[in-house]
Backbone as numpy.savetxt, mean C-alpha at the origin, in Angstrom:
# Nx Ny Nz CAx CAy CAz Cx Cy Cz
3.79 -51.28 -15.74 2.93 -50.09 -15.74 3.83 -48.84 -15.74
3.44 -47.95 -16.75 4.75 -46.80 -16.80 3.78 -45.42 -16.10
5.02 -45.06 -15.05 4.61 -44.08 -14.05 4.56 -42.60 -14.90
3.67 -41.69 -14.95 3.03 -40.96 -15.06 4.37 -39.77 -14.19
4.91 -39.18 -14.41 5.26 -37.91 -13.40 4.49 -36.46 -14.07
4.56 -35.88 -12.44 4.04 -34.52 -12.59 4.51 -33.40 -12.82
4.42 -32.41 -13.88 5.30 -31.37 -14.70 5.85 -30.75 -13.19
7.14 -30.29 -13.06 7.94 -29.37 -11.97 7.41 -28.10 -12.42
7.16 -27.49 -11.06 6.62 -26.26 -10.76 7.58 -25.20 -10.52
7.32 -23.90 -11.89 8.50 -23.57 -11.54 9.45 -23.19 -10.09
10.58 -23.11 -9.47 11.16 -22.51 -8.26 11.48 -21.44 -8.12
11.32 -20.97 -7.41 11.32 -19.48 -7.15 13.13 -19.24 -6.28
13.27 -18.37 -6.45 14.84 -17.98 -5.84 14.80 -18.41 -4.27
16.30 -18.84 -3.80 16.30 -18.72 -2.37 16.54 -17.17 -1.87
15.38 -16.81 -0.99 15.65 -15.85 -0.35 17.31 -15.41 0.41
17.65 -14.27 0.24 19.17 -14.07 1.28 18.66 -13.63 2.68
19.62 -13.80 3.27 19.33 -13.92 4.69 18.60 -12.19 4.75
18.86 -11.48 4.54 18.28 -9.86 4.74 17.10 -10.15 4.39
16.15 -10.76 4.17 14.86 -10.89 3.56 13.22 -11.77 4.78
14.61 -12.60 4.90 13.47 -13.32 6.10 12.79 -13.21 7.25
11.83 -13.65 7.56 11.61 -13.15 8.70 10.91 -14.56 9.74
10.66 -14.40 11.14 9.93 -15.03 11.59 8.65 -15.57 11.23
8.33 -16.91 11.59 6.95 -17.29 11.17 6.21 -16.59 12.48
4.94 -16.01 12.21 4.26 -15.48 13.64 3.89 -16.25 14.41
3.75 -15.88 16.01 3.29 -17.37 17.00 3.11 -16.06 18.30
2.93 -15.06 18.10 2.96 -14.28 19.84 1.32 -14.25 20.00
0.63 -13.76 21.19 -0.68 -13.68 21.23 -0.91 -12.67 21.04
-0.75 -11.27 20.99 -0.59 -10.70 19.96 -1.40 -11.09 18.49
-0.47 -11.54 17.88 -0.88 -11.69 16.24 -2.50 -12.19 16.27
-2.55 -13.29 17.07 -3.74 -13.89 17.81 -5.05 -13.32 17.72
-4.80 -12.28 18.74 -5.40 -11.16 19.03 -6.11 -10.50 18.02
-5.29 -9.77 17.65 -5.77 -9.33 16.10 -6.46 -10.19 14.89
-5.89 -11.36 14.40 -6.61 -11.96 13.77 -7.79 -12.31 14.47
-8.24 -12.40 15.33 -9.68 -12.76 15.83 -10.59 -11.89 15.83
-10.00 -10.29 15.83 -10.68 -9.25 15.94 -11.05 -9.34 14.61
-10.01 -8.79 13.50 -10.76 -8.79 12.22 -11.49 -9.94 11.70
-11.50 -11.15 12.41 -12.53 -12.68 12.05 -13.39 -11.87 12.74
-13.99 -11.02 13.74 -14.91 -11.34 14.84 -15.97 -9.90 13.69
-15.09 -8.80 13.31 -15.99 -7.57 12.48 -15.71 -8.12 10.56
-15.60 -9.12 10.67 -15.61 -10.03 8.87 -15.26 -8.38 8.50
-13.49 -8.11 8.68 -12.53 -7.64 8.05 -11.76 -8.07 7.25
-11.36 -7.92 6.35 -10.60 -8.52 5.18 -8.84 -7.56 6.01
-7.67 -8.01 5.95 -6.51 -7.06 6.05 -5.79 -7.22 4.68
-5.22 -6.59 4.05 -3.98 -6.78 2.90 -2.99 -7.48 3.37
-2.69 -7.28 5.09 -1.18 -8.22 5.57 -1.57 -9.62 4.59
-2.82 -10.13 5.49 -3.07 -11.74 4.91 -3.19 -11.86 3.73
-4.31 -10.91 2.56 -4.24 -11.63 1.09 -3.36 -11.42 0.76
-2.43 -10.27 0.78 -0.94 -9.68 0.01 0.08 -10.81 0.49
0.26 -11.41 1.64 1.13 -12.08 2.52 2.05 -11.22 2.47
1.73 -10.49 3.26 3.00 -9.21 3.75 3.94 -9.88 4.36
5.41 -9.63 4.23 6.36 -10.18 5.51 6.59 -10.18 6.25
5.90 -9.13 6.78 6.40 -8.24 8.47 4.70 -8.40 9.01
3.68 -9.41 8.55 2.48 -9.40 9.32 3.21 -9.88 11.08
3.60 -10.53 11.10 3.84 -11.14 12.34 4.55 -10.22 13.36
5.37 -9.19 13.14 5.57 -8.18 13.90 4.35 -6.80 14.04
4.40 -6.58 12.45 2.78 -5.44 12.84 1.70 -6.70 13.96
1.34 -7.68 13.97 0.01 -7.94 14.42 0.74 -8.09 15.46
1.55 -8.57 15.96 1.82 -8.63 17.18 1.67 -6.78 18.09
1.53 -5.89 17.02 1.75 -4.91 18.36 0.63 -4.39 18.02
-0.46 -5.09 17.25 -1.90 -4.92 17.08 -2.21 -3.80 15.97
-1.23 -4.07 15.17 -1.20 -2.94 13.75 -1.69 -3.95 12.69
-2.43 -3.45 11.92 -3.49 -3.96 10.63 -3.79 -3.05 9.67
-3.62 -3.41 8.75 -4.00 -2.71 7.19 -5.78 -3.28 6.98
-6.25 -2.13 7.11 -7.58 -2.60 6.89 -7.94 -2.89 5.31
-8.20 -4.17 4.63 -9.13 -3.77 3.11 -10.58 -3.86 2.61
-11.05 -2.83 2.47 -12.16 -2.42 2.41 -12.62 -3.04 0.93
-14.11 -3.20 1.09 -14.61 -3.30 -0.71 -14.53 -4.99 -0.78
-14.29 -5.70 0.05 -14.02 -7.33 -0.50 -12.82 -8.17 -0.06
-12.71 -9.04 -0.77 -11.44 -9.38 -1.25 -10.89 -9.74 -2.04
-11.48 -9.21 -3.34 -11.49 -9.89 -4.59 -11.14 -8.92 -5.76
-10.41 -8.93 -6.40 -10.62 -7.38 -7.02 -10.51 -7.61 -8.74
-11.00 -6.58 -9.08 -11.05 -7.15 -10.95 -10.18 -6.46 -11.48
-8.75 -7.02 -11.49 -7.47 -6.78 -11.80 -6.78 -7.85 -11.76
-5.62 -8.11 -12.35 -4.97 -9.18 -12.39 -3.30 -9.00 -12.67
-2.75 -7.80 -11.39 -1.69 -7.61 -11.91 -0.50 -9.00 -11.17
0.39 -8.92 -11.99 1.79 -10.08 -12.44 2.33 -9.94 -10.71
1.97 -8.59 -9.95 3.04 -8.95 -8.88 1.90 -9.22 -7.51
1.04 -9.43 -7.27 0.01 -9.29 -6.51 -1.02 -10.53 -5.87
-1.11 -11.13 -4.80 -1.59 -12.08 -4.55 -3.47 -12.03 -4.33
-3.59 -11.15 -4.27 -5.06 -10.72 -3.95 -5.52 -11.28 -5.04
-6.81 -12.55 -4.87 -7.57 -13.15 -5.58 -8.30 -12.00 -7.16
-8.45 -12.60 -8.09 -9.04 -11.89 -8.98 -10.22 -12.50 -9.22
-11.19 -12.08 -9.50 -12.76 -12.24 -10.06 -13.92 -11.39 -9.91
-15.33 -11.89 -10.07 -15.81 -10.87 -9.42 -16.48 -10.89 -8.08
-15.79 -9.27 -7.74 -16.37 -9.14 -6.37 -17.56 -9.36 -6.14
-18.11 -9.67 -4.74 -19.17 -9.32 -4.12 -20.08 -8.07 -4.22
-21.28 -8.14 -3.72 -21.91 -6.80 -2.93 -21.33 -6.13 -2.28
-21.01 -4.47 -1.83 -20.44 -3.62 -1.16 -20.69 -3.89 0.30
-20.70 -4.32 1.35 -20.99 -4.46 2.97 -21.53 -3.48 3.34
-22.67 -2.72 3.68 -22.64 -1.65 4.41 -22.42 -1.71 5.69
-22.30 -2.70 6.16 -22.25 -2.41 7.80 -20.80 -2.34 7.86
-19.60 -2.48 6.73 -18.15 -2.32 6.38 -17.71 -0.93 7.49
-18.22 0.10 7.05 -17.69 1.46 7.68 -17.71 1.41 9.12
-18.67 0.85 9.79 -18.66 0.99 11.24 -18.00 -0.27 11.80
-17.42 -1.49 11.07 -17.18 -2.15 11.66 -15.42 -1.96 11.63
-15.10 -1.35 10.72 -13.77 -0.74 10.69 -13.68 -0.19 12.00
-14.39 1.19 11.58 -14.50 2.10 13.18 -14.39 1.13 14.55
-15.30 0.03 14.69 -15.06 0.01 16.08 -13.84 -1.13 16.07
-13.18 -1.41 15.01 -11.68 -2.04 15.43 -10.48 -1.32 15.37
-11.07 -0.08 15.44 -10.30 1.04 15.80 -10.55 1.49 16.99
-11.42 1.44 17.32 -11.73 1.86 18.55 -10.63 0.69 19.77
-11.77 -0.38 19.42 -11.07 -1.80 19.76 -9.86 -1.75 20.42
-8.55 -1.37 19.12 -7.71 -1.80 19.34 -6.67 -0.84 19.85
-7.61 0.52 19.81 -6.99 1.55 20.47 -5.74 2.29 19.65
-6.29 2.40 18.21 -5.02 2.76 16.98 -5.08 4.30 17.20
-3.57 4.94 17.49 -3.89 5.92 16.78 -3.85 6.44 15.38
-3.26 5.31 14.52 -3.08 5.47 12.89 -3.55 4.23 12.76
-4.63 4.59 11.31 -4.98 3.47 11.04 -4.99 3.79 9.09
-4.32 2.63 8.57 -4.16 2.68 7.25 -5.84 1.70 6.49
-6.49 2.35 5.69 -7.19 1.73 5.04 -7.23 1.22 3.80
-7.00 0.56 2.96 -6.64 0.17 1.44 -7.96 -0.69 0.97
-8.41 -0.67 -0.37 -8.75 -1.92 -0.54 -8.62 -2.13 -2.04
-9.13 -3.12 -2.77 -8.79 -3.88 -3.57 -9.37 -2.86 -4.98
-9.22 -3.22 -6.01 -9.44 -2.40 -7.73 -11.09 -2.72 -7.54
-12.03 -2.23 -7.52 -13.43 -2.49 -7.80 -13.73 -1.58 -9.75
-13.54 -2.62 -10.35 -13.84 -1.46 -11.89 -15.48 -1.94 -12.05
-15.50 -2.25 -11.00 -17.36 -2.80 -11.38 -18.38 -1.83 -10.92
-17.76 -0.85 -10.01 -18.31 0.18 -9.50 -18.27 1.31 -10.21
-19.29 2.53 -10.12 -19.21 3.34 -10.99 -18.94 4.62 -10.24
-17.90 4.45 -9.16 -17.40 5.31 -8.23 -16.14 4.97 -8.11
-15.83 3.26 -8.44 -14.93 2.61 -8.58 -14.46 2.07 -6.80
-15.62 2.65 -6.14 -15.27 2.23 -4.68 -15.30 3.60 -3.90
-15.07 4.49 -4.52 -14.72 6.32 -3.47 -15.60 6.30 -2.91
-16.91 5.87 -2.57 -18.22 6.15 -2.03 -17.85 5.58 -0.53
-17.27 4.35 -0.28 -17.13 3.63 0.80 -15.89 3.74 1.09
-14.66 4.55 0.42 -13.01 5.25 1.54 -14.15 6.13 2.26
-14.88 6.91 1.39 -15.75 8.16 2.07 -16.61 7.82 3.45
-17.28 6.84 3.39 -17.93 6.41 4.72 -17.17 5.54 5.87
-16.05 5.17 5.23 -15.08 4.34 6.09 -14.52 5.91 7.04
-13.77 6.59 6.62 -13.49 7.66 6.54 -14.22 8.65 7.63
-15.07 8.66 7.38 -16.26 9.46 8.09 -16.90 8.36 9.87
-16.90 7.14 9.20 -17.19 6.28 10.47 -16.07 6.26 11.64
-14.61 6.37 11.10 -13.60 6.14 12.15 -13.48 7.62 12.65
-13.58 8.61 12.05 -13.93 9.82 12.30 -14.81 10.30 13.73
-16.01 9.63 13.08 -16.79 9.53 14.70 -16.81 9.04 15.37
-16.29 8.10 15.85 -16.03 6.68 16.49 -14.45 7.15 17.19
-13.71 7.79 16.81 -12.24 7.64 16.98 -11.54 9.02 16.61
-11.89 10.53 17.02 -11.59 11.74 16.51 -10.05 11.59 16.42
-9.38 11.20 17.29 -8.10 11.20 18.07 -7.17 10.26 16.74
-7.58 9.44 16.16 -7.23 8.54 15.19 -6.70 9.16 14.12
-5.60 9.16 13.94 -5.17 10.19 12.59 -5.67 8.63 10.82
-6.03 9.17 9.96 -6.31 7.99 8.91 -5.29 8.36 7.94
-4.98 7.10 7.39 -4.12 6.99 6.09 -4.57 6.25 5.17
-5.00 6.76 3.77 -5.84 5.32 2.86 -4.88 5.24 2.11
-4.96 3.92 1.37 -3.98 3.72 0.01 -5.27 3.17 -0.87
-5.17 4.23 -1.93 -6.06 3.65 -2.80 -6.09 3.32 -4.11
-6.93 2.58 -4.97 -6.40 2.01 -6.15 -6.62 3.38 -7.14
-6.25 3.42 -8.57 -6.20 4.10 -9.17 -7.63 4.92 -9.91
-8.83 4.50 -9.54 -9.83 4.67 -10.24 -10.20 4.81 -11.49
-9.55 4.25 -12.38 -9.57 3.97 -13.51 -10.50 4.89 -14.71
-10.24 5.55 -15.22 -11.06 6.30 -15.86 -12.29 7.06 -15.29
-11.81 7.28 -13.91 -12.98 7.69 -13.06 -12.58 8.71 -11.55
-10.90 8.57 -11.72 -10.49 9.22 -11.14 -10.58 10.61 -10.24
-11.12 11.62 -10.98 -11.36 13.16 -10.82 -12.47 13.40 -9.78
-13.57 12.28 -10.01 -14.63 12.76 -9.11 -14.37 11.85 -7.62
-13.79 10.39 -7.84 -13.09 9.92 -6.72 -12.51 10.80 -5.66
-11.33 11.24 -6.55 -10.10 11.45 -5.62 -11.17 12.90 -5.11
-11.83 14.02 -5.93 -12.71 14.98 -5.17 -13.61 14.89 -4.33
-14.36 13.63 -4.33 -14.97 13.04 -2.79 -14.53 12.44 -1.73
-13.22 12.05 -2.01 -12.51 11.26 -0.94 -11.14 12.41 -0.01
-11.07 13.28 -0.89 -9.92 14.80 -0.46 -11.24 15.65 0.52
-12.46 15.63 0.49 -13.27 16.38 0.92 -13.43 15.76 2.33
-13.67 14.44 2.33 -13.34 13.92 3.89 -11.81 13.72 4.31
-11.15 14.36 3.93 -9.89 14.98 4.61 -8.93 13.55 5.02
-8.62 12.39 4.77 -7.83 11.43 5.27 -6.20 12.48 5.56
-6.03 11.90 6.91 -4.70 12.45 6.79 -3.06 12.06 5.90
-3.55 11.17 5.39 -2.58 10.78 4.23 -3.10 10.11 3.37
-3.20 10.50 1.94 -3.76 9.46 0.54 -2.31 9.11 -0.11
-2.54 7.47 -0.09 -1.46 7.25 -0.56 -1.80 5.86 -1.85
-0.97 6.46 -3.28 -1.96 5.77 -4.24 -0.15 4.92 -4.58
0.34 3.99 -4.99 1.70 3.48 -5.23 1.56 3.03 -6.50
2.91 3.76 -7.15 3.39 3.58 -8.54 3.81 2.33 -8.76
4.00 1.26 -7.95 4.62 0.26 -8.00 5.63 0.25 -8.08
6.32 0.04 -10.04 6.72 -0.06 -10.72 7.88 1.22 -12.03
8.79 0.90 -12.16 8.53 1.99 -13.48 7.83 2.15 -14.68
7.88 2.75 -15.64 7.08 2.94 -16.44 6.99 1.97 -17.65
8.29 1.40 -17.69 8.54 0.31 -18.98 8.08 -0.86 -18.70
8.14 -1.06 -16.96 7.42 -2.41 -16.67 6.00 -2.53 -16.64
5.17 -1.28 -16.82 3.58 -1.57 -16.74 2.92 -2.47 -17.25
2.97 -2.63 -18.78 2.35 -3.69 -19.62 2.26 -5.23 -19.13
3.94 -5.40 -18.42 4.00 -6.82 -17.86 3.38 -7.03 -16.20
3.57 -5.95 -15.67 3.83 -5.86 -14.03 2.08 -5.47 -13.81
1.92 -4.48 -14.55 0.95 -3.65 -14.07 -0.01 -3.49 -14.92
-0.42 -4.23 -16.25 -0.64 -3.83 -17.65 -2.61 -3.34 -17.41
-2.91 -3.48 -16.24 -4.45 -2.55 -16.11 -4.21 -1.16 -15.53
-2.86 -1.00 -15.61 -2.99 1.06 -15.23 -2.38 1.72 -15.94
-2.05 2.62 -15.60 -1.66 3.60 -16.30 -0.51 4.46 -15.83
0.75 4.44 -15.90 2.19 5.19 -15.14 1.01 6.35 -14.89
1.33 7.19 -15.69 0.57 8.87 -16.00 -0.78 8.96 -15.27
-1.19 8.22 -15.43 -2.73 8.13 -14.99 -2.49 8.16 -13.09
-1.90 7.11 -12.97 -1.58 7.61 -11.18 -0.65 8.81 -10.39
-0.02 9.05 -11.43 0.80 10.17 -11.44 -0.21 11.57 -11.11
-0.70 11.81 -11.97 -2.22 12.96 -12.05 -3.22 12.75 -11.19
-3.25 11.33 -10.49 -3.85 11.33 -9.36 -3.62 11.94 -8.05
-2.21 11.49 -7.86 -1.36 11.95 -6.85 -1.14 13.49 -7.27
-1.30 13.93 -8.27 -1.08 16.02 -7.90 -2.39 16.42 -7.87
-3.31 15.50 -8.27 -5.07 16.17 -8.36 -5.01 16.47 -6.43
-4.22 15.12 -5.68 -5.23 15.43 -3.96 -4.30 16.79 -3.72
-3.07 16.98 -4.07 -1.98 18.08 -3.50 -2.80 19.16 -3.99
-3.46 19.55 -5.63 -3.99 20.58 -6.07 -5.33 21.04 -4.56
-6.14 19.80 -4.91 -7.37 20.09 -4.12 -7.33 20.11 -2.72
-5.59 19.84 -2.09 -5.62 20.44 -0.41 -4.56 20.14 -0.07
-3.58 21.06 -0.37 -1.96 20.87 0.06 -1.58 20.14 1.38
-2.58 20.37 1.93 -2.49 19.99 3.60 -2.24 18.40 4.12
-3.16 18.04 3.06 -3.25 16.20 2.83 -1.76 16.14 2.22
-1.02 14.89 3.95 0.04 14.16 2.44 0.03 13.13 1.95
0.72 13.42 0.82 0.94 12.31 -0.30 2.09 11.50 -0.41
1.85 10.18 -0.70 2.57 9.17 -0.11 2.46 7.70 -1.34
3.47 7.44 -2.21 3.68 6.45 -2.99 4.75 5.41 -2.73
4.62 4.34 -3.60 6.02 3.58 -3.45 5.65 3.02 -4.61
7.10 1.94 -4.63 7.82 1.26 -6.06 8.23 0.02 -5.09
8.48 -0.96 -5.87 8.96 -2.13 -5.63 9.86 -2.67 -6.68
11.30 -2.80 -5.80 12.38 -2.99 -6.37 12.41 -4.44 -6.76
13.57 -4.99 -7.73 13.73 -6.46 -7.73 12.50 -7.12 -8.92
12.22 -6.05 -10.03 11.53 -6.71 -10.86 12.09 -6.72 -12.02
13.69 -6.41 -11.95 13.97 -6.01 -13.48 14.34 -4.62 -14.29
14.07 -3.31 -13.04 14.12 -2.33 -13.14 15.61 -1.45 -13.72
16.06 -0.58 -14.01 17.16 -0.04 -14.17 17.15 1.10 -12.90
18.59 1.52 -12.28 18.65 2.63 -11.68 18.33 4.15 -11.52
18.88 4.09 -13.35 18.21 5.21 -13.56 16.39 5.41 -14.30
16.13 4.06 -13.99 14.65 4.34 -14.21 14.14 4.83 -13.04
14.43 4.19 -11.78 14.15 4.66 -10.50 14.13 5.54 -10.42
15.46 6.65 -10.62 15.61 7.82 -10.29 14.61 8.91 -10.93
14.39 8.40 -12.20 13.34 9.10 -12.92 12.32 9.26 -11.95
11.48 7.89 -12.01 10.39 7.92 -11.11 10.56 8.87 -9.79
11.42 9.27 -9.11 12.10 9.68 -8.12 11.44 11.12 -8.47
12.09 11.88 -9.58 11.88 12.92 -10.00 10.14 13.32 -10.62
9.36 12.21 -11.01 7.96 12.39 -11.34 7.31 12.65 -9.96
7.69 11.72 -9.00 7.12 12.12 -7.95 7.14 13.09 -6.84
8.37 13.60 -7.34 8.69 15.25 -6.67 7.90 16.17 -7.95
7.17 16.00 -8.80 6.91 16.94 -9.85 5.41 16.59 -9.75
4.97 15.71 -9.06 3.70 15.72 -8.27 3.79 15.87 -7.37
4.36 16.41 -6.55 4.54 17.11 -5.21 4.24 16.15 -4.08
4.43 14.65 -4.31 4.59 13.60 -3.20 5.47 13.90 -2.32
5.13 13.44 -1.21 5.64 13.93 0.44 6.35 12.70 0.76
5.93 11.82 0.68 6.86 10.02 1.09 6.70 9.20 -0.11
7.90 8.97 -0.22 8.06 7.73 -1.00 8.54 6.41 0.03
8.28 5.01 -0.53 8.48 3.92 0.19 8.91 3.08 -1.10
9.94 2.38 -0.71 10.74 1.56 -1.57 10.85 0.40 -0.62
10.77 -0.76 -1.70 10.91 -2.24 -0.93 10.66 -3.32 -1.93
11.77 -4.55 -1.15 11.64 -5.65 -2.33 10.57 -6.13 -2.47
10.87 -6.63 -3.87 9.40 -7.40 -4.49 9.83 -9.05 -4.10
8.64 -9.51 -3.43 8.99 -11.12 -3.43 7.42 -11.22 -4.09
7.81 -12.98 -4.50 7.20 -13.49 -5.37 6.37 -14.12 -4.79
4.91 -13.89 -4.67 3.89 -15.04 -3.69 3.36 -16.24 -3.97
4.15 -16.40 -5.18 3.79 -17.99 -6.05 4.41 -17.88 -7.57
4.47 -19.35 -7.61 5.12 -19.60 -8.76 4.77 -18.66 -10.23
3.46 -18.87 -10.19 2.75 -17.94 -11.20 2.26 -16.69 -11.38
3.34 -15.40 -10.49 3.67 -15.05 -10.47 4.65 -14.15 -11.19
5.12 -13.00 -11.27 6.14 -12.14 -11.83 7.35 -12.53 -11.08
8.81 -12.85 -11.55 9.64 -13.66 -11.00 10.60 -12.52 -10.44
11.47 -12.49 -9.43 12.37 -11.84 -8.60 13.83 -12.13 -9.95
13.67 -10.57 -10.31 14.74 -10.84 -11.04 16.58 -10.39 -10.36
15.91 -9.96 -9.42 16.88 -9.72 -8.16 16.79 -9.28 -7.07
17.72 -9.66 -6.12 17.42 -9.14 -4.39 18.39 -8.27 -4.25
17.67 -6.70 -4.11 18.52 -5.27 -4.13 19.10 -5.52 -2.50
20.48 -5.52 -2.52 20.73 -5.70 -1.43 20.67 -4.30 -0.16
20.89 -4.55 0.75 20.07 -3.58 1.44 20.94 -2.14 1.86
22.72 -2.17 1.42 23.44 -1.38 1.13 22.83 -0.32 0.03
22.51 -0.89 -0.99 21.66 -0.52 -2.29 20.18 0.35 -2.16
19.72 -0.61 -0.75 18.35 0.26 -0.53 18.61 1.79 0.14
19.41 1.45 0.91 20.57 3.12 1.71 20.89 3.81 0.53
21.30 3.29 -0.65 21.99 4.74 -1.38 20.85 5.06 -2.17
19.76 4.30 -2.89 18.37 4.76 -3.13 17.69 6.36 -2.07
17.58 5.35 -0.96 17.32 6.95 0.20 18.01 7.76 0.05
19.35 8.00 0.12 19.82 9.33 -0.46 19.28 9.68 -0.85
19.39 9.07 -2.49 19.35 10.17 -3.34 18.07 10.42 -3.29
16.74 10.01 -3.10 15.61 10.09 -2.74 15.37 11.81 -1.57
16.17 11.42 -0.65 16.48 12.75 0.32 16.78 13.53 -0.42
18.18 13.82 -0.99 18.63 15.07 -2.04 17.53 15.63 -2.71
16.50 14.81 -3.34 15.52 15.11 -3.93 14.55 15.96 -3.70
14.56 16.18 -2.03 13.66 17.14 -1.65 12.24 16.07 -1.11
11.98 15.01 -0.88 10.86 14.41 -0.20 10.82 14.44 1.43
9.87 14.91 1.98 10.24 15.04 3.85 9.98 13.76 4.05
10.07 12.55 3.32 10.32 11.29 4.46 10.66 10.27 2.97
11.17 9.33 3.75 11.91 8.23 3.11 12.19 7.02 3.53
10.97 6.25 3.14 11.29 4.44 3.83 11.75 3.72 2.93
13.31 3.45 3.05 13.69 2.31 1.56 14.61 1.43 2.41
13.94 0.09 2.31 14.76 -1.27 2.67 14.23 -2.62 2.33
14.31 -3.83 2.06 14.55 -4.86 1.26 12.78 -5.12 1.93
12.55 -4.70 3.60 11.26 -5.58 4.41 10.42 -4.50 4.32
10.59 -2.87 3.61 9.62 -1.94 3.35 8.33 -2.17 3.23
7.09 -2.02 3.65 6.08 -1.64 2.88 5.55 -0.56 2.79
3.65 -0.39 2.04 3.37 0.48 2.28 2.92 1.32 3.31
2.63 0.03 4.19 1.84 0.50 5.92 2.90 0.14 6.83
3.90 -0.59 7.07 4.46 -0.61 7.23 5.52 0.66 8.57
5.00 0.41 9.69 5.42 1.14 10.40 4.79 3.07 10.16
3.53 2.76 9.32 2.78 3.84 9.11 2.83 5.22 10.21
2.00 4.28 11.54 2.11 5.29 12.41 3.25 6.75 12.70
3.96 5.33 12.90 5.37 6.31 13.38 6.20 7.19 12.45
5.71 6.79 10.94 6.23 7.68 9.72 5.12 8.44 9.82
4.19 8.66 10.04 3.63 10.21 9.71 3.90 10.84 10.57
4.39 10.63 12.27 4.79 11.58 13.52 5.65 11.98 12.31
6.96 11.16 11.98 7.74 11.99 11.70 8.04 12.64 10.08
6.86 12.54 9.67 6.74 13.56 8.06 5.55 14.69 8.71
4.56 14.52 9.69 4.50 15.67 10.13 5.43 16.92 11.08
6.38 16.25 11.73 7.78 16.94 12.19 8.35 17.15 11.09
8.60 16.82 10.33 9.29 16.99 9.01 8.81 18.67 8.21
7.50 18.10 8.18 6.58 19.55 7.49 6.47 20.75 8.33
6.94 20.57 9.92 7.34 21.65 10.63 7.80 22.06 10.64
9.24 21.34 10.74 10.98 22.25 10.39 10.69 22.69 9.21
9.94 22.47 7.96 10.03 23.10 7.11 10.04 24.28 6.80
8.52 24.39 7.54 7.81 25.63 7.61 8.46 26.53 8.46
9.08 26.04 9.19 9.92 27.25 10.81 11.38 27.53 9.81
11.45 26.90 8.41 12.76 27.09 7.79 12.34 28.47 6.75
11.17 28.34 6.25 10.92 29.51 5.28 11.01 30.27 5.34
């Protein structure tokens, strides 16, 4: 009888030691995951498989994602299920709020997934999320990261700048040559004009992107990007490696070592941005809190400099 074998799946790189991290196990992490099971919260740590979930949940930090968990996009670097979403939750906004309350955040980052099925594209519900932690939690400073709104942008980003989040933060990913493969449902330009539409409509709000290194990129593509986003008047940039969350997948065409992620920040600083997170375990929420204390100290010395 002739044995049958099963096609090899491709392998993905061995991680270098700068990359790894603990598997989570504190009560803590615990904690948190039960809370968002207990208000049927979706987080990005879990669908994205963030690397650093196990230290954020342990000190009871969560990326909230709003809208589902499903999103109708299908980009090359991204683990979040694709199809179509669900119904919108309404009881979503207040149940955010009271795991804010809950957990006693004073920053709380909200994100959620591409909805192109919506004809708001989702802005309707950052807006009531927004407004619920608001009342529930005055003291709570908010940070959203949101998807690009796709041909729908203008009236979005103008209903969602009107409830005032204290940081909108929309991420370029990528550079511009990699979109088609990496990113091929957006648009470089198109998020670009997003990010100067919230600065136009309220300087006050900051603005906050990132890129993910390790896909193939050139240096001086970076740097470009570097310079688009000082020419949209972005306030933080965040840089960090790209790992691969499955085989099928966009592949790690290298691990920027973390010497590499230091001279990125430079020149990033020289550039004129008041804050700068670049290292191999970066994300976008990612120690959120404590980067806006200090990009709002940042925007102080500024101002006491003029």
């Amino acid at each position: 009888m002739t044995s049958i074998k099963a096609p090899d799946l491709p392998r993905r790189e061995r991680k270098p030691d700068w990359i790894r991290v603990k598997a989570p196990t504190s009560a803590g992490f615990a904690a948190t995951r039960a809370l968002m099971r207990s208000k049927s919260l979706t987080t990005v740590c879990e669908e994205a498989a963030c690397p650093n979930i196990g230290e954020c949940w342990s000190k009871k930090h969560a990326t909230v994602m709003i809208l589902g968990d499903t999103c109708t996009r299908a980009c090359a670097f991204c683990n979040v299920k694709t199809g179509m979403p669900r119904a919108v939750d309404p009881m979503e906004p207040q149940n955010v709020a009271d795991a804010a309350v809950q957990m006693g955040l004073e920053h709380i980052v909200i994100t959620s997934v591409d909805r192109d099925d919506l004809p708001d594209g989702g802005a309707g519900q950052f807006v009531k999320v927004i407004e619920a932690v608001r009342r529930a939690s005055p003291v709570t400073t908010i940070e959203i990261l949101t998807p690009d709104f796709r041909n729908k942008h203008e009236r979005a980003v103008e209903a969602i700048v009107a409830a005032r989040p204290d940081v909108y933060n929309h991420n370029l990913e990528t550079v511009p040559r990699l979109y088609p493969t990496i990113r091929p449902g957006a648009r470089y330009y198109a998020s670009l004009r997003l990010l100067e539409a919230v600065k136009k409509l309220d300087p006050s709000i900051f603005t906050k992107s990132g890129v993910m290194l390790g896909l193939g990129e050139e240096r001086l593509e970076v740097h470009q990007v570097m310079d688009d986003m000082r020419s949209a008047g972005i306030d933080f940039l965040t840089m960090g490696q790209y790992l691969q969350p499955t085989p099928r997948h966009a592949k790690v065409r290298d691990f920027v070592t973390p010497a590499a992620f230091d001279a990125y920040a430079a020149i990033a600083r020289a550039k004129g941005f008041l804050l700068v997170a670049s290292s191999p375990l970066t994300r976008s929420s990612y120690h959120a809190g404590d980067d806006f204390a200090k990009m709002r100290a940042a925007r102080e010395a500024q101002l006491a400099r003029a």
